[in-house]
C-alpha positions as CSV (number, residue, x, y, z in Angstrom):
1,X,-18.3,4.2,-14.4
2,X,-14.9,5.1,-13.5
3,X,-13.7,2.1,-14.6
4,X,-15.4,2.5,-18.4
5,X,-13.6,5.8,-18.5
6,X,-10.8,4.9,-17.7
7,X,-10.8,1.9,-20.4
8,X,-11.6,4.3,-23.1
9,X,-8.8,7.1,-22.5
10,X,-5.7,4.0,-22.3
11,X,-7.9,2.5,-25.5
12,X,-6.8,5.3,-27.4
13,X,-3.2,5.0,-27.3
14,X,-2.2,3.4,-30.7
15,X,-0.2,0.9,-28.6
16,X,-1.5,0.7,-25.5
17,X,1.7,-1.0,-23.4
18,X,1.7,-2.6,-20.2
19,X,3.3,-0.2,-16.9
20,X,4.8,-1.5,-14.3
21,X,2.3,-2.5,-11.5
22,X,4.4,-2.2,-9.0
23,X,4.6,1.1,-9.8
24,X,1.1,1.9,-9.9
25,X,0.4,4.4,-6.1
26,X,-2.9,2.5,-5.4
27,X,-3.2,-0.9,-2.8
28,X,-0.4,-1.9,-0.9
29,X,0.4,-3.0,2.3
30,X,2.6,-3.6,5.7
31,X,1.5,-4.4,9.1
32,X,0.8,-1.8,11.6
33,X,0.6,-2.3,15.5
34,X,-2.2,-0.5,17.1
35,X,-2.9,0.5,20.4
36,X,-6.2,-1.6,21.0
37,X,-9.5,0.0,21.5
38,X,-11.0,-1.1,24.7
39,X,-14.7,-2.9,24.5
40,X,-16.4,-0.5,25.2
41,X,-20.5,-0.8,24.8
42,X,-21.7,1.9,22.3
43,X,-24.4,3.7,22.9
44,X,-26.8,3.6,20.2
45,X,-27.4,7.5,18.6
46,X,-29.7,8.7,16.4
47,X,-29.4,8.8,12.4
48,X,-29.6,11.9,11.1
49,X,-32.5,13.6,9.7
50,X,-30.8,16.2,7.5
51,X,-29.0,16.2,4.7
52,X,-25.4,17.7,5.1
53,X,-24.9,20.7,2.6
54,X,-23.5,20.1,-0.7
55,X,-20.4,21.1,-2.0
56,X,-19.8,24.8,-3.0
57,X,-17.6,26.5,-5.0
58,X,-15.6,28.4,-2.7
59,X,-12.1,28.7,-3.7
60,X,-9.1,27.9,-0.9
61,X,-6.8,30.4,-0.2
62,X,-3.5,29.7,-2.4
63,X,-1.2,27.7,-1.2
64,X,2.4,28.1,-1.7
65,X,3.9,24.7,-0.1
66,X,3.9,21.7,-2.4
67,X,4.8,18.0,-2.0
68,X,7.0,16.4,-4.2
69,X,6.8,12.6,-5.1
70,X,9.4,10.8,-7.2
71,X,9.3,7.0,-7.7
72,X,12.1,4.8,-6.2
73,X,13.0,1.3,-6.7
74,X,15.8,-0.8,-5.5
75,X,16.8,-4.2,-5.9
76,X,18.2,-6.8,-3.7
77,X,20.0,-10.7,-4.1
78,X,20.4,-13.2,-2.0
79,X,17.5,-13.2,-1.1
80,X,16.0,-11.7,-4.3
81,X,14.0,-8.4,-3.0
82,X,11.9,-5.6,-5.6
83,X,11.5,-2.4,-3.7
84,X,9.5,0.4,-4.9
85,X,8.8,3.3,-3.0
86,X,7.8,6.8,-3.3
87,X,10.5,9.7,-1.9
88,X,8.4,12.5,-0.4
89,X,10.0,15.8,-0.3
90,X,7.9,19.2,1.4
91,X,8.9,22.5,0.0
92,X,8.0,26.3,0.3
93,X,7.2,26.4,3.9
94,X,8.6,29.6,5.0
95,X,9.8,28.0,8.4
96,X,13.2,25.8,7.3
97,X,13.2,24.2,10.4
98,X,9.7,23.5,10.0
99,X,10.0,22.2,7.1
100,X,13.4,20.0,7.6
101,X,11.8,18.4,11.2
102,X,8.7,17.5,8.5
103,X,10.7,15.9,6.1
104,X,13.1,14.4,8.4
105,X,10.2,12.3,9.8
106,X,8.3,11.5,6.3
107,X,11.8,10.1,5.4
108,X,12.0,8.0,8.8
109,X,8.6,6.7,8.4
110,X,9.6,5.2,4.4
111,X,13.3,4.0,5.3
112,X,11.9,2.5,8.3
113,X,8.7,0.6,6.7
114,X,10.9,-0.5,3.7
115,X,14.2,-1.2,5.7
116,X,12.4,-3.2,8.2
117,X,10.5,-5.2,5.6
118,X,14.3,-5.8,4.0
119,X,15.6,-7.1,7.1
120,X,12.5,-9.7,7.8
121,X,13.1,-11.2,4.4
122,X,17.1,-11.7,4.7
123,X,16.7,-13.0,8.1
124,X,13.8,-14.9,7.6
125,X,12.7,-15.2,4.2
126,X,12.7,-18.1,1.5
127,X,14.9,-18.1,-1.1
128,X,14.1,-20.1,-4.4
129,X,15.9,-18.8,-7.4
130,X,13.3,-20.8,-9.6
131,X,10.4,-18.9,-7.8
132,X,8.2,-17.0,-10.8
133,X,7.8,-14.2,-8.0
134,X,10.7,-12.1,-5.6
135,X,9.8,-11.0,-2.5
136,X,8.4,-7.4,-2.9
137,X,7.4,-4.2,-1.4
138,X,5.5,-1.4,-2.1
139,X,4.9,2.0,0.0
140,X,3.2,5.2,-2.4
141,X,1.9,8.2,-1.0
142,X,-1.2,10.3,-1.3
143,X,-1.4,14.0,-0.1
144,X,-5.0,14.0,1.1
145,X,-4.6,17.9,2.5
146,X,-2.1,20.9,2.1
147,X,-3.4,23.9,2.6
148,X,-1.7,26.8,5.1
149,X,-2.2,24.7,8.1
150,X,-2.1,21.0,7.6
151,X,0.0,18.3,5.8
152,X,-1.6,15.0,5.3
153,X,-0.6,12.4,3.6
154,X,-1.1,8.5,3.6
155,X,0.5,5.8,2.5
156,X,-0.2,2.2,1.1
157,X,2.1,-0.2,1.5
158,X,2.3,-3.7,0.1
159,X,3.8,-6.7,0.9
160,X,4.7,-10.1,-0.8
161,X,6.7,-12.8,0.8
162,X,8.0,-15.4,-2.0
163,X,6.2,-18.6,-1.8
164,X,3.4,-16.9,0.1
165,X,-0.3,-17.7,-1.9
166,X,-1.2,-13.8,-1.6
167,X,0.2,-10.7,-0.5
168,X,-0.9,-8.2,2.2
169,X,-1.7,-4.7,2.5
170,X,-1.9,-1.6,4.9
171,X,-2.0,1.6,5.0
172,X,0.0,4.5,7.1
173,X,-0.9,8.1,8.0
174,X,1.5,11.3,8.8
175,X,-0.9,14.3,9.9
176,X,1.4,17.8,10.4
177,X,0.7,21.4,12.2
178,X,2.7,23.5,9.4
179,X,3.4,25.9,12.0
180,X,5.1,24.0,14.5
181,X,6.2,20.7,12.5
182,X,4.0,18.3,15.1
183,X,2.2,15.4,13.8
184,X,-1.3,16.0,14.9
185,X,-3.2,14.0,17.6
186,X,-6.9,12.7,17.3
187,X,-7.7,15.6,20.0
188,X,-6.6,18.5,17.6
189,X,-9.3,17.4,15.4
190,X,-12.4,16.4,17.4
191,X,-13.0,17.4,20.8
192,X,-15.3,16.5,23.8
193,X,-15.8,12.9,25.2
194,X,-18.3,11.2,22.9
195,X,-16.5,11.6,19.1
196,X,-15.1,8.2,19.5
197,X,-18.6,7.1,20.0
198,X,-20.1,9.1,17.0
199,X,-17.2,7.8,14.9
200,X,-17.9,4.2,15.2
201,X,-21.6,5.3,14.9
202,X,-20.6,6.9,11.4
203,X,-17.6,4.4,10.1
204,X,-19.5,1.6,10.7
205,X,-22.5,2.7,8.6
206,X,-20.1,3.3,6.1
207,X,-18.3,-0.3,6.1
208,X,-21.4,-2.5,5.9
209,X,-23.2,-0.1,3.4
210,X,-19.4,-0.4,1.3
211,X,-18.1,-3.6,2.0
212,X,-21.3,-5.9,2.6
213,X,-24.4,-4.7,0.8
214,X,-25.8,-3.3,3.8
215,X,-25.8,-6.2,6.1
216,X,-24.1,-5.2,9.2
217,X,-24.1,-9.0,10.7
218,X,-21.2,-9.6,8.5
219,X,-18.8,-6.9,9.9
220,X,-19.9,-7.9,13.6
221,X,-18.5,-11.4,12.4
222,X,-15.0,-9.4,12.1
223,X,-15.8,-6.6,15.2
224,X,-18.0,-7.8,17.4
225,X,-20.8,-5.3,17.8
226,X,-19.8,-3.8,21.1
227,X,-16.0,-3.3,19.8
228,X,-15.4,-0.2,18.4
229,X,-15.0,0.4,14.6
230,X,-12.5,3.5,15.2
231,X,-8.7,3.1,14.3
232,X,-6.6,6.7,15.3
233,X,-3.6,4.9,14.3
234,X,-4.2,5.5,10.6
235,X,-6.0,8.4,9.7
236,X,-6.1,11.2,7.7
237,X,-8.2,14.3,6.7
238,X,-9.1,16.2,3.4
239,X,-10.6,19.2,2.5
240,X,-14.5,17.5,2.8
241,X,-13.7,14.3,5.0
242,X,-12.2,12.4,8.0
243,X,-10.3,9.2,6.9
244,X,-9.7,6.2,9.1
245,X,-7.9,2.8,7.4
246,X,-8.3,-0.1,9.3
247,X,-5.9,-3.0,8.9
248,X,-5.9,-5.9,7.0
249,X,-8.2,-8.4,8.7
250,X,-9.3,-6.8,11.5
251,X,-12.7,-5.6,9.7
252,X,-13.2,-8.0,7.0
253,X,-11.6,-11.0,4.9
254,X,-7.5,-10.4,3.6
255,X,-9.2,-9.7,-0.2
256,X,-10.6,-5.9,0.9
257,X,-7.0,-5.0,2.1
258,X,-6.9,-2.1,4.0
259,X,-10.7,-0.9,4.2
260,X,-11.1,2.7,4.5
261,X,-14.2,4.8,6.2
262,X,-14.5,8.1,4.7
263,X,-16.9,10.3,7.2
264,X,-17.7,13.6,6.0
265,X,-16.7,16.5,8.6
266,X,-20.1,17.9,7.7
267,X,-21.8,14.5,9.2
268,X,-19.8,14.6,12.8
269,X,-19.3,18.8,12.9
270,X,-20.6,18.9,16.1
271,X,-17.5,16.9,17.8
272,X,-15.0,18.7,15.3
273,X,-12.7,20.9,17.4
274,X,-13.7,24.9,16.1
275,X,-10.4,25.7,16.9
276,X,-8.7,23.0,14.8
277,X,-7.7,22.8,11.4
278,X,-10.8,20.4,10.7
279,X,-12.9,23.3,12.1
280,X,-11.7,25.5,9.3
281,X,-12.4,23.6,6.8
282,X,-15.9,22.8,7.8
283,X,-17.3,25.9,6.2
284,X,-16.4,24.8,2.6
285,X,-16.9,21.1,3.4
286,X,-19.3,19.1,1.3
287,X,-20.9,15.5,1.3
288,X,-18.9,12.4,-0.3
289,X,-22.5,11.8,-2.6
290,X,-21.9,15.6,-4.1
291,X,-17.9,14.9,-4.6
292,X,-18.5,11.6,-6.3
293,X,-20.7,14.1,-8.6
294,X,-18.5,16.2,-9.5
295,X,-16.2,13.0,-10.6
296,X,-19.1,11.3,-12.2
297,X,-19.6,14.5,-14.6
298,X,-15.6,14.4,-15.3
299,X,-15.4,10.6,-16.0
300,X,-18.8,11.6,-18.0
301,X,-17.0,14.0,-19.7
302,X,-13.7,12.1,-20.7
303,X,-16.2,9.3,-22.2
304,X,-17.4,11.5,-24.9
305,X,-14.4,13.0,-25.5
306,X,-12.4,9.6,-26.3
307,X,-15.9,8.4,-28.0
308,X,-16.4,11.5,-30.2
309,X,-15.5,12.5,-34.1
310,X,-12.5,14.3,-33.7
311,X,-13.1,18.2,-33.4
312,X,-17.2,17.2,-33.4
313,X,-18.8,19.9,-31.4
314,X,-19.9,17.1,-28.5
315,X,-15.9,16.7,-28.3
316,X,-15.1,20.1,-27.7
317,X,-18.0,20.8,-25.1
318,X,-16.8,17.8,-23.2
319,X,-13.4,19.5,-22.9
320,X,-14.8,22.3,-21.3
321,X,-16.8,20.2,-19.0
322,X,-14.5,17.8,-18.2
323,X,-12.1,20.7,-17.3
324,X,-14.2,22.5,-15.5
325,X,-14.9,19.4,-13.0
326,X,-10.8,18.7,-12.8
327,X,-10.8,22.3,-11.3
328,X,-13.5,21.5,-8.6
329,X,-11.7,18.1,-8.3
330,X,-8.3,20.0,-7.3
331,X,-9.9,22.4,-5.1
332,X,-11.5,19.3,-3.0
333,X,-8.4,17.0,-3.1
334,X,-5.3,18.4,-3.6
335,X,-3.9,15.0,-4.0
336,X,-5.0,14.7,-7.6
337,X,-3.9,18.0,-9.2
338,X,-0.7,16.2,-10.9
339,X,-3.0,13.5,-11.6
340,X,-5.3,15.4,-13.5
341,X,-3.0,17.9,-15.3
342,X,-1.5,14.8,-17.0
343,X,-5.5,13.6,-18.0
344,X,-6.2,16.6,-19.4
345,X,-3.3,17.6,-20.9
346,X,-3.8,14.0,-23.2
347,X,-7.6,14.7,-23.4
348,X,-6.2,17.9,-25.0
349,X,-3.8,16.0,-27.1
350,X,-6.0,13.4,-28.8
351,X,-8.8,15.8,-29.5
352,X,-6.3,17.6,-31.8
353,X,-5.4,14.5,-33.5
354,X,-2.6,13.1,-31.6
355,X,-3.2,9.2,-31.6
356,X,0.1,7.7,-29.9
357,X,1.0,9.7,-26.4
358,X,4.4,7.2,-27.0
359,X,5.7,4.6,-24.2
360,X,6.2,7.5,-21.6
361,X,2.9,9.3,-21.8
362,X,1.4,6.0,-21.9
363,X,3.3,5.2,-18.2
364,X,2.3,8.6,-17.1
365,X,-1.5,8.1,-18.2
366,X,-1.6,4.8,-16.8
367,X,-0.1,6.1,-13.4
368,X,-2.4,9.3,-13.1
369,X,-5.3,7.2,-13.6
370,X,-4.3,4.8,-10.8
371,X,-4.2,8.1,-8.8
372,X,-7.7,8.7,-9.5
373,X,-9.1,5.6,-8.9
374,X,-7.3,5.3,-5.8
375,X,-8.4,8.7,-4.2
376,X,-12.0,8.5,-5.1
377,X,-12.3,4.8,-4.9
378,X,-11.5,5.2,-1.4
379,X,-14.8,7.3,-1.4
380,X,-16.6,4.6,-3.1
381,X,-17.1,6.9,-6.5
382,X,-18.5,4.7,-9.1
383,X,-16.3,1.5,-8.3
């Protein structure tokens, strides 16, 4: 269990500490307005009878770009407001004007969200000095693709209002053409008439089986059944998957927050668009069930290596396997390469005897781990 695993490696810190959660890039949350989907019946298609190919082992071209995430946080009075975002910077495109016209609108999209939030609390907020709780945001980032083509990246943002009983998340999506600087449209990915169709088909499969034990009568009590469970205002693609997030409440109770279907592109490749960046990746695109896998054998891996005698031979076989499924883990999510380079670097550490990572490591452990469990929880992998 991911969880388990993830017990065991913080367990192993000589003083385990507390981070900041505020901090931590997983569930958080602002309110998005959507074009509606029109009600439009569905027609009913037929479930698959075969099984989408499993991941391979076919490595990506290089890619020279990068993304670069640093953690802010600012503070304001009167009304008391915590603000921590991340600042999202692309590098190495060749293009500088490409390049500038991306960042430019990955800034927009943070100062907006945050500034906006900012100016709802002053003008409207409560202010109670005695209150155990400010009024707070939160907005991290994921990269869910880079490669030569496409930029993705999403972003959850949370909310609390002081002297509000809970707080409320959503999520936010950027999708980029590296070689022009465009956000993408739905119609770059998918093409023909019936994807939407297919979609909701697929997504909401993938809700009721996630959210409600397989009983789809509970998600029609949230979309009624001849409503479409498709949202193009928040989506995003990785190298094995099409992404949407739906908002708070408008598929199930506040407590799920911003539910996510995850389709695999080899599940819907006949609607992907050949010509499209999502067509390109389709060759080397596997199933969620073999990617959860792959991060079942590393969260395996990392159990017996923080359960294991020091320098035992189980230990040190567990550091090759667990390194060996990081690898396949970067080549299918990009996203999680920082994430996993800071695991494995303390996996590293503690099997040659180092038992305090000190308050810093500790942060950045904690932090990598929330990483983790946000990318492949949103896939459902052993949560």
């Amino acid at each position: 269990m991911v969880i388990a695993a993830t017990a065991m490696m913080l367990a192993a810190c000589s003083d385990s500490g507390s981070s900041d959660p505020s901090v931590a890039p997983g569930t958080e949350a602002t309110t998005t307005t959507r074009a509606p989907v029109p009600s439009t019946t569905r027609p009913v298609l037929p479930t698959a009878t075969t099984q989408p190919p499993a991941v391979t082992t076919t490595t990506q071209p290089a890619v020279e770009a990068r993304v670069e995430v640093e953690i802010v946080e600012e503070t304001y009075t009167d009304p008391d407001i915590d603000v921590v975002f991340n600042s999202v910077e692309l590098v190495g495109i060749a293009n500088a004007d490409v390049e500038a016209r991306i960042n430019a609108r990955i800034v927009e999209l943070v100062r907006s969200t945050v500034d906006a939030f900012v100016l709802d609390v002053q003008q409207n907020g409560v202010s109670d000095p005695q209150a155990e709780q400010s009024s707070s945001i939160g907005l991290f980032a994921m990269v869910r693709l880079l490669n030569e083509e496409v930029l993705s990246l999403r972003f959850d943002e949370g909310t609390y209002y002081q002297g509000a009983a809970n707080g409320s998340s959503s999520v936010k999506t950027l999708n980029f053409d590296l070689a022009t600087g465009d956000e993408l449209a739905i119609e770059d990915i998918f093409q023909g008439t019936e994807f939407a169709f297919a979609l909701d088909f697929l997504a909401r499969q993938e809700l009721v089986d996630r959210y409600y034990q397989g009983d789809p009568t509970q998600l029609d009590a949230w979309l009624g059944p001849d409503d479409l469970a498709v949202n193009f205002d928040n989506w995003a693609i990785s190298s094995f998957a099409f992404e949407m997030a739906f908002d708070e409440f408008e598929v199930g109770p506040g407590f799920l927050g911003a539910p996510t279907a995850v389709i695999p592109l080899s599940a819907i490749g006949v609607y992907v668009n050949p010509e499209g960046p999502a067509g390109r990746l389709l060759e080397g695109a596997g199933d969620v069930e073999s990617v959860c896998s792959v991060y079942q054998q590393y969260q395996d891996a990392t159990t017996v290596i923080f359960t294991s005698e020091q320098g035992s031979i189980d230990q040190q076989e567990a550091l090759v396997v667990e390194a060996a499924a990081a690898e396949e883990l970067k080549r299918l999510d990009p996203g999680v390469v920082a994430a996993l380079d800071v695991l494995l670097q303390w996996s590293q550490d503690y099997s040659s005897g180092l038992a305090d990572p000190g308050e810093q490591g500790r942060e950045a452990i904690e932090a990598a781990n929330d990483i983790l469990i946000a990318a492949f929880g949103n896939l459902g992998c052993g949560i």
